[in-house]
C-alpha positions in Angstrom: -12.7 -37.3 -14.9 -11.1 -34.6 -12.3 -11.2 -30.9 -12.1 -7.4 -29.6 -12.4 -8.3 -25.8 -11.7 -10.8 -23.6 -10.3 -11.0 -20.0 -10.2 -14.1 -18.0 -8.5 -13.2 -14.5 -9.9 -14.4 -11.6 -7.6 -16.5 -8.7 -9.2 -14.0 -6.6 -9.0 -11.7 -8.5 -10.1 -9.7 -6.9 -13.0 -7.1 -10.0 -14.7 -9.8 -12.8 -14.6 -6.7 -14.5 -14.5 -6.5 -18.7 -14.5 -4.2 -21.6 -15.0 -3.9 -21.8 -19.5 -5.4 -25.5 -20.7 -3.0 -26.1 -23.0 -0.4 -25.1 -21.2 -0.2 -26.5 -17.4 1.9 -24.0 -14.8 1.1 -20.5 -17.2 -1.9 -18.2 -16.2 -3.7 -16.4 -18.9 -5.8 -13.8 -17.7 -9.3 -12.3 -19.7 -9.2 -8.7 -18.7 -12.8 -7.7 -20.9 -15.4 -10.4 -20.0 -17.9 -10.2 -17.0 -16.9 -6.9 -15.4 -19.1 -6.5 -12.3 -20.1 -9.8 -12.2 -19.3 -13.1 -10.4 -17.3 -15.9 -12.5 -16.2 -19.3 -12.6 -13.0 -20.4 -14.2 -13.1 -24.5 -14.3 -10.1 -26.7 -15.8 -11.0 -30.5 -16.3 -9.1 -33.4 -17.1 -10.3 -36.9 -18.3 -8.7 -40.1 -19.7 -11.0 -42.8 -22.0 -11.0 -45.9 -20.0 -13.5 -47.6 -21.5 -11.5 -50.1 -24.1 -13.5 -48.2 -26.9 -13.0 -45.4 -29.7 -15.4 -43.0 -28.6 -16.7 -39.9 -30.5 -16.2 -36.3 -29.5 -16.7 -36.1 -25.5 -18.9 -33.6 -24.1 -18.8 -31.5 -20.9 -21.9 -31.2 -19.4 -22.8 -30.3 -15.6 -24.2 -27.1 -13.3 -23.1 -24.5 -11.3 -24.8 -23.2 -8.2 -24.8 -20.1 -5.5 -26.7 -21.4 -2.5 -27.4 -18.7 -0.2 -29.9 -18.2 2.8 -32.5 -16.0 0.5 -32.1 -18.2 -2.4 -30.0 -20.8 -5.0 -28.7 -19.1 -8.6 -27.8 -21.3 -11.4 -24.7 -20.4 -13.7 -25.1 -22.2 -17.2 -21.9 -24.2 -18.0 -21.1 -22.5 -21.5 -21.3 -25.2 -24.6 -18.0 -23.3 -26.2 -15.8 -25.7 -24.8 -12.7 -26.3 -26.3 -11.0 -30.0 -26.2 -7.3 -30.6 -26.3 -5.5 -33.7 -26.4 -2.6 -34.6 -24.9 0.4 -35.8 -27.4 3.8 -36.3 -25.4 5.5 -36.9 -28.7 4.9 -33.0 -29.7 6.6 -30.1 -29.1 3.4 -28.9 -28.1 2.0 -31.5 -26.2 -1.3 -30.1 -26.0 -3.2 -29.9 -28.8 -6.7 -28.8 -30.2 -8.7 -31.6 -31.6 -12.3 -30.5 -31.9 -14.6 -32.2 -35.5 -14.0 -28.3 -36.8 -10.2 -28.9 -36.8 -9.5 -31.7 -37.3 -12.3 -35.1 -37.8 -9.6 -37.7 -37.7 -8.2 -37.0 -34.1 -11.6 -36.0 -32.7 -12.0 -39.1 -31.0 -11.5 -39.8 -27.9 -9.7 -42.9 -28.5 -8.5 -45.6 -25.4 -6.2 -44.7 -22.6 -6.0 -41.2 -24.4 -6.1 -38.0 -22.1 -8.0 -34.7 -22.9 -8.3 -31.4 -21.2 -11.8 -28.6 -21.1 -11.2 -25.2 -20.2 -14.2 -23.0 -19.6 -15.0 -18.9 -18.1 -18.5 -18.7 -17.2 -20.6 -16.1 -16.4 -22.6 -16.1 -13.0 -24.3 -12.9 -12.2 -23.5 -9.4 -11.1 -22.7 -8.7 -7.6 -26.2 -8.7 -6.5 -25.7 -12.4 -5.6 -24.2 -11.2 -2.1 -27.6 -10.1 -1.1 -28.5 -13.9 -1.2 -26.2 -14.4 1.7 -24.0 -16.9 -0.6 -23.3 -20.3 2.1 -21.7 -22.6 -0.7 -20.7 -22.2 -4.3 -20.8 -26.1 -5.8 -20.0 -27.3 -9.5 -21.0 -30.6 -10.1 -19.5 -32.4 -13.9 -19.7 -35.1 -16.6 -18.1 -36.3 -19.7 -20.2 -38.0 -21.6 -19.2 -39.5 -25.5 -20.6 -42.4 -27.6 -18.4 -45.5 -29.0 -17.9 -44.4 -32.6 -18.6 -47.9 -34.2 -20.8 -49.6 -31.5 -23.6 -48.8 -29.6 -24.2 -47.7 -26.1 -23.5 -44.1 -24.1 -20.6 -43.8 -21.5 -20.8 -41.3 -19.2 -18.1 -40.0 -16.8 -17.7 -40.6 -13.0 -19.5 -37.1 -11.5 -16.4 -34.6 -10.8 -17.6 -31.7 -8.0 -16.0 -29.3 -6.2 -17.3 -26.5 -2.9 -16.1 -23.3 -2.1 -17.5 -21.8 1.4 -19.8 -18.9 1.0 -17.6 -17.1 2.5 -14.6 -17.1 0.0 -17.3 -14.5 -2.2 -16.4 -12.2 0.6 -13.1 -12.3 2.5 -11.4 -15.1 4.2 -7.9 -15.2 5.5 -6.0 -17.7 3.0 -2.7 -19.7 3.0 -1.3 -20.6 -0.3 0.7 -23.9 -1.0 3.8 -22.1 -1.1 3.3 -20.7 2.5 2.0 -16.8 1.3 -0.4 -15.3 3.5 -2.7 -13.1 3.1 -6.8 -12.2 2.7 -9.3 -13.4 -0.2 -12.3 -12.4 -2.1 -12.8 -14.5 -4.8 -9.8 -14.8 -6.5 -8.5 -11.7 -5.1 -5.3 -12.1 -2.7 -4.8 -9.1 -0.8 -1.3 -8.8 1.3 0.7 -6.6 3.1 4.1 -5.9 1.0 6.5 -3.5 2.7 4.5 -0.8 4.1 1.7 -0.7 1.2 -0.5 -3.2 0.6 -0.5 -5.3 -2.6 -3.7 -6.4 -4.6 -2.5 -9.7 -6.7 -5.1 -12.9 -7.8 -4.9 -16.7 -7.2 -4.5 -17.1 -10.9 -1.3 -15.1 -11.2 0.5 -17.7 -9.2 -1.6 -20.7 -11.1 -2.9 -21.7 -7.7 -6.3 -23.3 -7.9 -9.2 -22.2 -5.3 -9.7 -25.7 -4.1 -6.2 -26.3 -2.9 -5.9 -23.0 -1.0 -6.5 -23.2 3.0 -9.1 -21.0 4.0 -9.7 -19.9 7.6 -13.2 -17.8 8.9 -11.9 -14.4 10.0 -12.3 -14.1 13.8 -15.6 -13.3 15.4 -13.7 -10.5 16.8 -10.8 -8.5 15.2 -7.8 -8.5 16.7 -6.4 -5.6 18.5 -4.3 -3.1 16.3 -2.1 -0.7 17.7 0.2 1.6 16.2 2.6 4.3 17.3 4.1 7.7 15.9 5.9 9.9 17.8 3.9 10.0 21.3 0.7 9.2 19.8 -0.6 5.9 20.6 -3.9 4.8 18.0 -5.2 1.4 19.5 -8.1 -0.5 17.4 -11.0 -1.6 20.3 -13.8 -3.1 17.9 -14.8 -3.6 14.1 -18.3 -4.5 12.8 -19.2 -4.9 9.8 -23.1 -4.1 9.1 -25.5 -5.2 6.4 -28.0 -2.3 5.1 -30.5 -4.1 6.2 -29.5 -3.9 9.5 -28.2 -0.7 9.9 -29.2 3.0 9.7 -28.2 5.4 6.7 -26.3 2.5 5.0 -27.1 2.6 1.4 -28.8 0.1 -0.6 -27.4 -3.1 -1.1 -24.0 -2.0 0.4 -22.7 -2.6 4.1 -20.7 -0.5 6.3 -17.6 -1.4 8.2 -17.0 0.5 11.6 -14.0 0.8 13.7 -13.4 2.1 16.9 -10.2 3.5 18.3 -8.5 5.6 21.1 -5.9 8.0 20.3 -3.9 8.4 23.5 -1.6 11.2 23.8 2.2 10.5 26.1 2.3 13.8 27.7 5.3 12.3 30.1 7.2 11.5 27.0 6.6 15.2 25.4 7.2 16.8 29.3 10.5 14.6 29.5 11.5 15.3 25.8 11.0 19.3 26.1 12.4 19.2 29.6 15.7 17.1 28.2 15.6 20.5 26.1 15.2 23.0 28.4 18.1 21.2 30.9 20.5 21.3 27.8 20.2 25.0 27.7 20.1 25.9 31.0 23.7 23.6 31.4 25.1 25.8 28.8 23.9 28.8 30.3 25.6 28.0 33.4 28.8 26.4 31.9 29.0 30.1 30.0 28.6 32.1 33.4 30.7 30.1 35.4 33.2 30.9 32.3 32.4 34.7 32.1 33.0 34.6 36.2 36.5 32.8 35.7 37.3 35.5 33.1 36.4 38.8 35.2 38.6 37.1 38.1 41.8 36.2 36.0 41.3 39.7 34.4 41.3 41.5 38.5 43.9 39.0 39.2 46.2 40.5 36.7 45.1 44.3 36.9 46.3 43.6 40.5 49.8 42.5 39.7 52.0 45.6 38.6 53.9 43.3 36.0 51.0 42.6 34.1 49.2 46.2 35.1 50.4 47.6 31.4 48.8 44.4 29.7 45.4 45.3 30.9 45.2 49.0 31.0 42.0 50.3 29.1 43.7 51.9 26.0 44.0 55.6 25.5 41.8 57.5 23.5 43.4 58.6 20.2 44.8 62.5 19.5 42.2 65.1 18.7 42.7 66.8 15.3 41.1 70.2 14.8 40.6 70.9 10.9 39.9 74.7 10.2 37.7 74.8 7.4 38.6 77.2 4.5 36.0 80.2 4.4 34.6 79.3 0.8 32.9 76.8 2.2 31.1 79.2 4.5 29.6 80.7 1.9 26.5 78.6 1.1 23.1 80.1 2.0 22.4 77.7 5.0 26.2 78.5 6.4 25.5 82.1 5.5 22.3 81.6 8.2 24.2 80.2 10.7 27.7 82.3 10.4 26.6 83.7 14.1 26.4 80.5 15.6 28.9 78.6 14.0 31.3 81.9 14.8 30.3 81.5 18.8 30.3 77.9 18.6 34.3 78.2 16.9 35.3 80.8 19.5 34.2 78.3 22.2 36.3 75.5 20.7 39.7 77.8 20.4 38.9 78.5 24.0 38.5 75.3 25.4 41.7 74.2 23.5 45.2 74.5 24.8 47.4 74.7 21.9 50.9 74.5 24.2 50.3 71.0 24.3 51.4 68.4 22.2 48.3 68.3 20.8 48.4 70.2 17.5 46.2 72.4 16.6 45.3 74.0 13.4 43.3 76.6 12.5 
């Protein structure tokens, strides 16, 4: 008699997810039973060795919660299925139970047969017990079928720490890391974090090292920008022992100094202001060299034409036809417009080039 697979499925667990009976390597997962509640997912094996046809084996044992306030019992359920192993089939395990079939229900010599049970243990109130050790303790017992007696199994047992109820940090056979709770594995995946359970990778909870997190958290320190956020304690408190906590919940406080690089913001909006003032200066000391090359060549009678300011264009003087003095406003201001015309013709010398017309 040994125990192949054990799950301890979290209350928040969501899959329920263990290793199939009949099918060694797969995971099925029960996504509808014991929502809230603790669980026990168990996976036996056992081979008749005692030289004698036996009748249909029975799984009996107990499951316990030890805590500091208290021990729980979880019922081992009687629903449990049998399969027998048959190498010869292409599906090598199969069910043989009285109900299916009465002529391979027993448990006959040297032949090996697998139980697969979910159980049941209790809503999440069991944390307030202080849960030290979770222990399953197990039997196979069957009769001969033509002789008399009772056989009964070597006792198969396994113990999960208290602690894996809560959060441990957990190493899997195939090196993953992470953090447990139950069969919850929580792990760091790119820059999110990623919620997966032990049964998903058919890894039993008895072959998984465990390690106590540390009685003080390790530093954390992260950086953006100039910002600094640096981690300097954690505590996590029980209700019990805290203020304002509700009930039957615990709080988890962290501590942390935000520092501020105000030499690395000085130095990068200084590298700024430099940058512009070295372009200021590279565009004066170019305006300078202009205004001298440009006196340089007013000064040199060849090059005196080139740089001349350019004369102003002719002035045209465009009588305008009387009709369109006509309009009420013009009408107002004939007298002025008359004085102002007479002013023009006078300050214009019309023996120039300049044409004039009138």
């Amino acid at each position: 008699m040994s125990i192949r697979h054990v799950q301890l499925f979290h209350p928040y667990s969501r899959s329920r997810a263990m290793e199939s009976v009949d099918a060694p390597g797969r995971y099925v997962a029960d996504r509808y039973g014991g929502r809230g509640h603790f669980g026990l997912g168990v996976v036996f094996e056992a081979i008749n060795r005692t030289g004698f046809m036996l009748d249909t084996a029975h799984l009996a044992g107990a499951i316990s919660f030890r805590g500091a306030h208290g021990t729980h019992g979880c019922d081992v359920p009687t629903n449990v299925q049998q399969f027998s192993l048959d190498t010869t089939s292409n599906h090598p395990w199969q069910i043989e139970t009285p109900y299916r079939s009465v002529a391979e229900s027993a448990w006959r010599p040297l032949e090996t047969i697998r139980f697969g049970f979910r159980a049941d243990c209790g809503p999440a109130l069991l944390l307030d017990t202080d849960i030290q050790e979770i222990r399953g303790q197990f039997t196979v017992t069957a009769d001969p079928l033509y002789n008399e007696g009772h056989f009964a199994s070597p006792e198969a047992n396994f113990s999960l720490p208290g602690r894996a109820a809560v959060l441990q940090v957990l190493r899997l056979p195939d090196g993953t890391t992470g953090f447990g709770a139950g069969d919850l594995l929580i792990r760091r995946s790119g820059d999110g974090v990623e919620f997966d359970s032990l049964g998903a990778h058919s890894v039993s909870a008895t072959v998984v090292q465990r390690t106590e997190l540390p009685a003080t958290a390790p530093v954390v320190e992260e950086h953006a920008d100039e910002f600094t956020l640096r981690t300097t304690s954690a505590e996590l408190t029980h209700w019990t022992d805290g203020q304002n906590i509700p009930k039957g919940r615990r709080a988890f406080f962290v501590r942390a100094q935000l520092s501020l690089a105000t030499a690395a913001i000085r130095q990068r909006l200084q590298s700024a202001v430099d940058a512009a003032q070295t372009t200021q200066t590279q565009a004066a000391a170019a305006a300078a060299a202009a205004r001298t090359q440009l006196a340089a060549m007013q000064a040199d009678p060849t090059h005196a034409a080139d740089v001349r300011p350019a004369a102003r264009p002719p002035f045209t003087a465009r009588r305008v036809p009387s009709a369109q003095l006509t309009t009420p406003s013009l009408r107002r201001n004939r007298g002025t417009s008359e004085d102002s015309l007479a002013s023009t013709r006078a300050l214009l010398d019309c023996s120039t080039a300049v044409a004039c017309v009138w």
